[in-house]
KOLGU-271565 format. One record per residue (C-alpha): residue number from 0; x, y negated, z. Coordinates in nm, 3 decimals. Layout:
<site><i>NUM</i><X>X</X><Y>Y</Y><Z>Z</Z></site>
...
//
This chain:
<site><i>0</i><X>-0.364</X><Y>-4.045</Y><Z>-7.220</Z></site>
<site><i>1</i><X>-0.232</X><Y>-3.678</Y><Z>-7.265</Z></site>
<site><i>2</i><X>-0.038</X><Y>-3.736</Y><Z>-6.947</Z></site>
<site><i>3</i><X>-0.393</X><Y>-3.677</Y><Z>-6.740</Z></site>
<site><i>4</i><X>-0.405</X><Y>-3.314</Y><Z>-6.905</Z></site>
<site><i>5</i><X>-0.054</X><Y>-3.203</Y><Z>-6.819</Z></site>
<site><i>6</i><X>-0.131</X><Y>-3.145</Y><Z>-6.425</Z></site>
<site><i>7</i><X>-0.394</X><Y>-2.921</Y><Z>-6.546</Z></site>
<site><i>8</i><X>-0.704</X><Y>-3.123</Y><Z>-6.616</Z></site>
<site><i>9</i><X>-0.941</X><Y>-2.946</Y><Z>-6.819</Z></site>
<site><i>10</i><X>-1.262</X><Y>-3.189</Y><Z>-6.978</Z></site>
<site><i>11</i><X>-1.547</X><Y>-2.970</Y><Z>-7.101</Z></site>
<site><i>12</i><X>-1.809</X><Y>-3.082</Y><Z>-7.327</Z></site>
<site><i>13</i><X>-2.110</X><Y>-2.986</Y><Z>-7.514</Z></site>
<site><i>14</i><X>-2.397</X><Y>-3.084</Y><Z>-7.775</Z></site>
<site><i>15</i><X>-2.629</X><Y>-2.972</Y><Z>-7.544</Z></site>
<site><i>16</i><X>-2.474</X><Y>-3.142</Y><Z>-7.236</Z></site>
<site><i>17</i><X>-2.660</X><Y>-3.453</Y><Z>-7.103</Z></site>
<site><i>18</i><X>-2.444</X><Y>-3.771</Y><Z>-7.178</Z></site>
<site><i>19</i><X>-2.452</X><Y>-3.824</Y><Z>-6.797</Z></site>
<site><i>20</i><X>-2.263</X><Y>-3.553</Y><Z>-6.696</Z></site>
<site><i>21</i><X>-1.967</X><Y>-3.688</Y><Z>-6.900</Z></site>
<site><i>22</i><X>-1.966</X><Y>-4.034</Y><Z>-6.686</Z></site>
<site><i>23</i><X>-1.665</X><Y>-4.325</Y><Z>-6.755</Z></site>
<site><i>24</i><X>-1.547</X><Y>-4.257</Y><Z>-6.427</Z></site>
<site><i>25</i><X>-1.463</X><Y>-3.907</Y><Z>-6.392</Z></site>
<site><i>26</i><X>-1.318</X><Y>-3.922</Y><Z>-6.735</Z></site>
<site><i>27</i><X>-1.074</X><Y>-4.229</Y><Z>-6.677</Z></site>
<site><i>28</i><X>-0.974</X><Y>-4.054</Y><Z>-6.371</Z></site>
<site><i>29</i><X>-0.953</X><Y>-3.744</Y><Z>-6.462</Z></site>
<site><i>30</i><X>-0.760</X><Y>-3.776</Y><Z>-6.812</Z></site>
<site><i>31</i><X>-0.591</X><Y>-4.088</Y><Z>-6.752</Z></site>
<site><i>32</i><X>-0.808</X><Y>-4.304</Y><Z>-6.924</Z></site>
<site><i>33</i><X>-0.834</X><Y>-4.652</Y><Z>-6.683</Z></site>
<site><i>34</i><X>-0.661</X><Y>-4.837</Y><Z>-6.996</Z></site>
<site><i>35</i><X>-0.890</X><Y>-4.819</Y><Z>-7.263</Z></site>
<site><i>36</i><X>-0.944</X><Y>-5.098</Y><Z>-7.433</Z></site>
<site><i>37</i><X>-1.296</X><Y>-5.236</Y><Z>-7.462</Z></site>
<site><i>38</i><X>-1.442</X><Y>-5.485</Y><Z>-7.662</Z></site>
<site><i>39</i><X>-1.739</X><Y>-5.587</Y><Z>-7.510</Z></site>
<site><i>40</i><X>-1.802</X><Y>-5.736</Y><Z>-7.185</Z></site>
<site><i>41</i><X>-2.125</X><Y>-5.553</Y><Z>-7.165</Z></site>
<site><i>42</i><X>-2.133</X><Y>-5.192</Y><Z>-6.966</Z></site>
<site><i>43</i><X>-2.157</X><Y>-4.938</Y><Z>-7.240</Z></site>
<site><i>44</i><X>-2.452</X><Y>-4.699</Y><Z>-7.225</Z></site>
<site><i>45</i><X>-2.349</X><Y>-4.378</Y><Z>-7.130</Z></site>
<site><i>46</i><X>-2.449</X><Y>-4.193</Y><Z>-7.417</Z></site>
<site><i>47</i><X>-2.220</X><Y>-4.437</Y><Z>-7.612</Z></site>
<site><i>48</i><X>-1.922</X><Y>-4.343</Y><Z>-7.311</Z></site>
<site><i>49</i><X>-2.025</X><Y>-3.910</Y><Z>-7.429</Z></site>
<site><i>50</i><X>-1.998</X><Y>-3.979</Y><Z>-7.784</Z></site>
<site><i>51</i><X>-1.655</X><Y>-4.201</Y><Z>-7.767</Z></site>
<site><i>52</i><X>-1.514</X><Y>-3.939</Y><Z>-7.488</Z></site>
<site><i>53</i><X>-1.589</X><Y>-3.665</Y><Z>-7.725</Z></site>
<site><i>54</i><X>-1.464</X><Y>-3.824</Y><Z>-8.039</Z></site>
<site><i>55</i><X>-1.112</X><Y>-3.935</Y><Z>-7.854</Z></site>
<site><i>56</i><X>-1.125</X><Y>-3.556</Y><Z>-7.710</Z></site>
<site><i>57</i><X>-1.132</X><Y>-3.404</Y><Z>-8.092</Z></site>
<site><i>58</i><X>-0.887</X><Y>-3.655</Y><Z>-8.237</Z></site>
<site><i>59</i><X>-0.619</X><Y>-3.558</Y><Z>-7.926</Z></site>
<site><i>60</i><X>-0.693</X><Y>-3.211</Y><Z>-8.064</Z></site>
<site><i>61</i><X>-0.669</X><Y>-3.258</Y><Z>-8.417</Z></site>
<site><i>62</i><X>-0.346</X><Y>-3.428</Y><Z>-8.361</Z></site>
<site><i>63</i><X>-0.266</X><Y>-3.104</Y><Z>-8.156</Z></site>
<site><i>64</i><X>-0.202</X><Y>-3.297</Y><Z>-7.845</Z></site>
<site><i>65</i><X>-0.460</X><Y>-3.110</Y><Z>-7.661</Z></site>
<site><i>66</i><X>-0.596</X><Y>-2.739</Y><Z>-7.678</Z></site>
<site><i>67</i><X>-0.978</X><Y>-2.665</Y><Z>-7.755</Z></site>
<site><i>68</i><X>-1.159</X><Y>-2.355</Y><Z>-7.645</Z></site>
<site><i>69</i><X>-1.497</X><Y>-2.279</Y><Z>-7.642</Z></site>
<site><i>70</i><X>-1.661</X><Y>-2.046</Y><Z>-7.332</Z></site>
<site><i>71</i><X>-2.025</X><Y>-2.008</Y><Z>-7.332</Z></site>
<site><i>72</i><X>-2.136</X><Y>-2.283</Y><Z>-7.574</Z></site>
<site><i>73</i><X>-1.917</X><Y>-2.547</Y><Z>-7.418</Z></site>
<site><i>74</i><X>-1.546</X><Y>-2.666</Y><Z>-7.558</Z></site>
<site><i>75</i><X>-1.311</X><Y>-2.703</Y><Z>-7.289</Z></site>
<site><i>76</i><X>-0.982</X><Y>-2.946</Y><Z>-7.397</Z></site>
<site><i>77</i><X>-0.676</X><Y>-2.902</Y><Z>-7.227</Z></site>
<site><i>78</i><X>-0.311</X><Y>-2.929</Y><Z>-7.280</Z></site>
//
């Protein structure tokens, strides 16, 4: 999945961000993430898709796989 990052990808996210701007699409294209494994058959609700992006996004960086900064209330992963 880090692969997506490494042609210079950047995913930026926020608390105050509405869960549709971070839509499944953009984000499996952008970051490389068309194999994710789901578990249901049933399309998840995009605030569900925000929260799961943003929670793969933090362990990637806690794992140091991807950079975090934060510009003007946003965080902005990268590799």
């Amino acid at each position: 999945m880090v692969k997506g990052f490494e042609g210079g990808v950047a995913v930026q996210t926020a608390d105050s961000m509405p869960s549709e701007r971070v839509h499944a699409s953009r984000w499996r294209r952008d970051a490389g993430a068309a194999g994710t494994p789901r578990r249901s058959s049933a399309p998840p609700s995009r605030p569900a898709v925000a929260a799961a992006v943003e929670f793969v996004l933090e362990g990637l960086h806690l794992t140091k796989k991807l950079n975090k900064d934060m510009q003007a209330g946003q965080f902005r992963y990268r590799v």
